[in-house]
N, C-alpha and C positions, 0 to 999 in steps of 0.2 A: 504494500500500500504506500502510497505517495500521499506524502501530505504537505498542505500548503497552509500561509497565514490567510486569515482573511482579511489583513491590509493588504495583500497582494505586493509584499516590498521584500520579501524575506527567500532565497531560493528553497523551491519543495527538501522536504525531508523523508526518512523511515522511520516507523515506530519507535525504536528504540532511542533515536536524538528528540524524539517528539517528547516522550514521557519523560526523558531525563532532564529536558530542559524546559519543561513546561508551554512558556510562555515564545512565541517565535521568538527573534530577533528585532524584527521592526514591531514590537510589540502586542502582534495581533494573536490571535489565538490560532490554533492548527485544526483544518478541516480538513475530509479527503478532497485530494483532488478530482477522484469524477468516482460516482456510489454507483455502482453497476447492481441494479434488481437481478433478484436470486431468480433461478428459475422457477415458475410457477408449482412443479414437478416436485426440488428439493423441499420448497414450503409444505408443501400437502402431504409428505412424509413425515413433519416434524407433528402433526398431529397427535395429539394422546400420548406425547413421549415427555420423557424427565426434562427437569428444569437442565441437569448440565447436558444430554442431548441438542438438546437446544443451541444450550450458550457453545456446544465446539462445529454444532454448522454454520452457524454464526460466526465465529474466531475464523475458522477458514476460509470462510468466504470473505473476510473484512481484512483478515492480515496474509493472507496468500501463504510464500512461504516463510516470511520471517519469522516464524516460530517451526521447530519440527513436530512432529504430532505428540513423539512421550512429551516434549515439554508440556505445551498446549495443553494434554489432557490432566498432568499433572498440575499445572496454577488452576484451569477450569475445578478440579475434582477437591480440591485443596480448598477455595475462595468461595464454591455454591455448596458449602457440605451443611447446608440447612434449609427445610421447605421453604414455598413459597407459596400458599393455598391459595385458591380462586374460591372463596364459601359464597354462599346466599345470603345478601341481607333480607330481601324481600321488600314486594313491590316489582318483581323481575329486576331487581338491582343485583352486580355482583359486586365483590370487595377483594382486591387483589391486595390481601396482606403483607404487603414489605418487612414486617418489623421483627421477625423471627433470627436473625443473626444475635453475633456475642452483644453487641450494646443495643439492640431493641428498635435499630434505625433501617431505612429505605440507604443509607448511606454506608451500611455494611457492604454493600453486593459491589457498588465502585469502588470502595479502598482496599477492599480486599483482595481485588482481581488486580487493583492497580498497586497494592504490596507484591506481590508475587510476579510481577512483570519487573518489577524495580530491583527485586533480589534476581534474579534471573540475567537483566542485563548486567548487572555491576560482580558477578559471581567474582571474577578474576580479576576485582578493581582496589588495590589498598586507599585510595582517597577518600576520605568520608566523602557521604551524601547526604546534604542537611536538607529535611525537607519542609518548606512554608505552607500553613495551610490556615487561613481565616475561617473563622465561624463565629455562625448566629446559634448555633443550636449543636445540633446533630453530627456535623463534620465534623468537628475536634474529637471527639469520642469515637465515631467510625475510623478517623485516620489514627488518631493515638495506638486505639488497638490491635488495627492492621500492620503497623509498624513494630508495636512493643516488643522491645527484645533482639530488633533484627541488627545483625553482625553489619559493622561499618556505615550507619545509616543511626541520626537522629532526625527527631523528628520537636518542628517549634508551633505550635498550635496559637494565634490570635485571636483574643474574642473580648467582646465590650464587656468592662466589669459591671458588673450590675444590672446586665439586659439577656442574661441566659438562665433558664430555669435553675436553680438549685442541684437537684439530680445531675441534666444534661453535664454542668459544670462538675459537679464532684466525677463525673466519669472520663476527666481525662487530665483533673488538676490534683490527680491522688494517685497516678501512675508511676513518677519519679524515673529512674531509670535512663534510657533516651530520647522520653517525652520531657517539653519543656514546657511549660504554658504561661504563656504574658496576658496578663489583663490590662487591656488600652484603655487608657482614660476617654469615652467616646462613642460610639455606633459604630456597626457593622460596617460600612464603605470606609469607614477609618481603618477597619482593620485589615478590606479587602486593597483600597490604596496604598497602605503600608506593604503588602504585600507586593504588587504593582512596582512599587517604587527600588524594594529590595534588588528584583528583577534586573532593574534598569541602572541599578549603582554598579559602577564600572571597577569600584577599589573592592566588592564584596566578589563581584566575578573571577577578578584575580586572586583572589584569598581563599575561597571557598566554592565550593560546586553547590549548586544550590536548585531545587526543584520544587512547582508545586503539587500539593494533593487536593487543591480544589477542583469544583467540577471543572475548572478553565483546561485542565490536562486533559487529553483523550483518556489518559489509562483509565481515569474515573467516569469518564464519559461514557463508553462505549458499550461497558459492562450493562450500565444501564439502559439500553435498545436490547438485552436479552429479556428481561423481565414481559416487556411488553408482546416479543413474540411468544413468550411462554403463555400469558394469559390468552391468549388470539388460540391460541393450539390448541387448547382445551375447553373450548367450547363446540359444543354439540353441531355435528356437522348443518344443520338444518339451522342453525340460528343468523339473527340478522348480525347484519354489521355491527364491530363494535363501537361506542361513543367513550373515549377515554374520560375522566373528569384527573387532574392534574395538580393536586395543590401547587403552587412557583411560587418561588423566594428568586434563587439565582438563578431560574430557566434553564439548568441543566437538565430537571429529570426530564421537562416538555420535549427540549433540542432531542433527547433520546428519543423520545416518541416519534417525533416527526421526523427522525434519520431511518424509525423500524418500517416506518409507511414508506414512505421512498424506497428502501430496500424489498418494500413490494408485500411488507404486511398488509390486508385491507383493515381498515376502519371509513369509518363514516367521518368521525370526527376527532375532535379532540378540543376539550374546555382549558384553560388556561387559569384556574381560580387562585386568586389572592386574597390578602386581606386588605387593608389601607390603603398598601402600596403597590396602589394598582397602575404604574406608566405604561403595564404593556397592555389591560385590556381598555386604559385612551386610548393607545396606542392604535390601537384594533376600532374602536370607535370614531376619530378621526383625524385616523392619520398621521399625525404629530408624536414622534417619540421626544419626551420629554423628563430626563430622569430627574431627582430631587433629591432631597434628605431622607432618609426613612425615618418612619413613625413606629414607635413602640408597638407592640398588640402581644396581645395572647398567646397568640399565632406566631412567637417568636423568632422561627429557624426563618421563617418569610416576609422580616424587616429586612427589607432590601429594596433600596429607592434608584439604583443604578443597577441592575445584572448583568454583570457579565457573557451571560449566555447567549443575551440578546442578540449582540453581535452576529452570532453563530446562524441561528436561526435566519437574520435578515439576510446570510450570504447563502444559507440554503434555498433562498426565495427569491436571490437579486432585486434586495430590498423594494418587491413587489406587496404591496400591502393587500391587494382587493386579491391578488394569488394567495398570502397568509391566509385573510377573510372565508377563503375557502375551504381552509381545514382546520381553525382554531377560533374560536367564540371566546371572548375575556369575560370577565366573571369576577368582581370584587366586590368584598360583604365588610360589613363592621366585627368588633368584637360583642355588642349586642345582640347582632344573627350566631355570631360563631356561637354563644354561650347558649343561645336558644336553641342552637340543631342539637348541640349533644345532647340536650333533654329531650326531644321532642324523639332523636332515634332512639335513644334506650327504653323510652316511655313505647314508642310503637314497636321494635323489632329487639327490647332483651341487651343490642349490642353498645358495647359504650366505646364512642371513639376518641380520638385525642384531637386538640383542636387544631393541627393541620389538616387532618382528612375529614375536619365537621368541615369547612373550608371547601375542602374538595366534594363534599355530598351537597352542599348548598348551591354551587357551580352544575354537578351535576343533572341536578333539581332542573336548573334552567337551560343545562342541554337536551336533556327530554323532555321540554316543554317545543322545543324549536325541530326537535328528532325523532316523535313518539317510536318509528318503528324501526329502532336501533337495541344493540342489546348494551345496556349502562353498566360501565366498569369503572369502581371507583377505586383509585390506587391508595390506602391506607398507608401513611409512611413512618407513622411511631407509634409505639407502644403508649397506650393511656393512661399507664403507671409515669411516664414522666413525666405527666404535667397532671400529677392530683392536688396540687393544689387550685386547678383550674377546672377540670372536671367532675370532684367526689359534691363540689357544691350543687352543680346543675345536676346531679345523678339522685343525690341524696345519700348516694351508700360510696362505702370506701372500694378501692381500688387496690388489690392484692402487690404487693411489691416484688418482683421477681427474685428469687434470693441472689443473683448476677447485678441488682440493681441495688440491693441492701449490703451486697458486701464495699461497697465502695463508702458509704457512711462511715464506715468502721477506718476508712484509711487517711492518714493525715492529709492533708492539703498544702500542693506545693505551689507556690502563686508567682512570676516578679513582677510586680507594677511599672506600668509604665507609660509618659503622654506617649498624643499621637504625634507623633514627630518620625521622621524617617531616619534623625540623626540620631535616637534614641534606638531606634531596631536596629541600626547599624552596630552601635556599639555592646547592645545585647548578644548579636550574632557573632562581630570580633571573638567579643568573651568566649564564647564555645570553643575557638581555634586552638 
């Protein structure tokens, strides 16, 4: 696979310099340069088969030969070694459960597959690899633990002090180890521009090898376009098209969606739901992307007033907006909807969800108003145990704590403060050398 920036300023690359160096060179992010649809034939195969099924005709068809097949099957068989269920909500709704990996996230199934790609290519490398990775939520915990432990490879996790759940946070600032974790005086785009910035600092280049485990990588990218053909596969051959519903923060898990359809998944649709910060479904409304500050919510992992992914999406569309229009509907709710759907689902169908995919069920709500005869699939991306202080209120009953999510209370908290400043991550990362 060849891959390109989508500034167009950077010569194509392979996998392996893609994911080691994250971000291109002229700063843009790495797409493939041209996604050739599977043949109709191999799709209708993957039907009724396992999730890593899936995910290794998928690898072959997307990285060709730059992997050889024991490798392949071994990071595939290694990184998908936990369900992924398609259950029934009811109402003909399905619920494509993410949150069954080690930290309970939608963001397991990318850092994982993008650990074992990272250890693979650097197998025969003495240089450390320090890897950057900002988060609202969810990421720091997916990559902390996907990384934990690994030989020659630390890992610095960014995230606004005082705007990530309690739990989310104790799961990746109680690791120690070659996990670091800085809390930025600030908001998420502080921590994602800090990030940005490291990138593009020319004295950390020379000093340090440096990569990220944001969704901005393919390696975390790509992983997630298997999920969605896994849920497509296992539905009954006679059903309608599917209508995805999406929660978005940084438009990576969407970008996944819409790279599986292109690669020749059918769907009908796909919702794009947020919460507050909503610039991509303006966006979708009229035309005008216009990013901002993000706004606090509930909805935490999806404060994010700028996405990165966006990017992505617009060069898979050649920033044709009424072409997006055609397979993405936006969808942004308050924290008063978000609080009122987890009640109103537990109250009608028993299930309690957490409030990124109440998010995505209220999105989806309004894609089957505009798509009655589509089958609705709503992608669940956390466990509801990390946000009980946000849903045992609207449930009325408490929320069981996974004993994986109670053993981290137990461990100390390693923290180092720090502004948003680019000359202050600088000289955190020095420090590491």
């Amino acid at each position: 696979m060849r891959l390109v920036s989508t500034r167009g300023q950077a010569p194509p690359t392979d996998l392996r310099s893609a994911v080691l160096h994250g971000l291109a060179p002229d700063g843009g992010l790495y797409m493939p340069e041209r996604l050739p649809t599977m043949d109709a034939d191999v799709l209708a195969r993957l039907s009724g088969t396992g999730l890593t099924e899936v995910a290794l005709a998928l690898s072959r068809h997307l990285f060709g030969d730059e992997l050889d097949e024991p490798t392949l099957s071994g990071i595939v068989e290694s990184a998908l070694d936990f369900p992924i269920p398609l259950v029934e909500l009811g109402d003909g709704a399905l619920v494509l459960e993410l949150f069954h990996g080690p930290t309970l996230a939608f963001k397991d199934i990318g850092a994982r597959f993008m650990a074992r790609l990272v250890q693979h290519f650097t197998r025969n490398e003495d240089r450390p690899l320090t890897i950057l990775a900002a988060t609202s939520g969810d990421t720091g915990s997916a990559v902390a633990q996907a990384f934990l432990g690994m030989d020659n490879v630390r890992t610095v996790v960014l995230f606004p002090d005082g705007k990530v759940s309690p739990l989310q946070e104790r799961q990746f600032t109680t690791l120690g180890g070659n996990v670091h974790a800085l809390a930025v005086h600030g908001v998420f785009d502080d921590c994602q521009r800090l990030v940005k910035d490291a990138f593009a600092n020319d004295e950390l280049s020379r000093r340090m090898r440096l990569t990220s485990a944001n969704s901005i990588n393919v390696g975390r990218l790509f992983p997630q376009i298997f999920y969605y053909v896994h849920a497509w596969a296992h539905l009954p051959a006679d059903a309608a098209g599917p209508l995805f519903a999406t929660p978005s923060g940084n438009f990576g898990n969407l970008a996944a969606g819409l790279l599986a359809h292109r690669l020749g998944m059918p769907a009908r649709r796909f919702v794009a739901a947020t919460n507050a910060n909503d610039v991509v479904p303006e966006y979708l409304a009229t035309g005008t992307y216009a990013p901002r500050p993000s706004i606090q919510t509930v909805s935490n992992a999806m404060d994010v007033g700028a996405p990165s992914n966006f990017i992505r999406i617009e060069a898979l569309y050649g920033g044709d907006v009424d072409a997006l229009r055609q397979d993405v509907v936006g969808s942004a709710h308050t924290d008063a909807e978000t609080r009122s759907r987890i009640a109103h689902v537990y109250r009608r169908h028993g299930y309690v969800m957490d409030p990124h995919t109440a998010v995505g069920h209220l999105g989806l709500e309004e894609g089957r108003a505009l798509h009655p005869d589509v089958t609705p699939i709503l992608l669940a991306t956390a466990h509801p145990a990390k946000f009980r202080e946000v849903v045992e209120p609207e449930i009325g009953a408490s929320v069981a704590l996974p004993p994986r999510l109670a053993a981290c209370l137990e461990r100390e908290r390693r923290v180092t403060e720090m502004p948003a400043r680019s000359e202050a991550l600088t000289e955190v990362l020095l420090g590491l050398e």
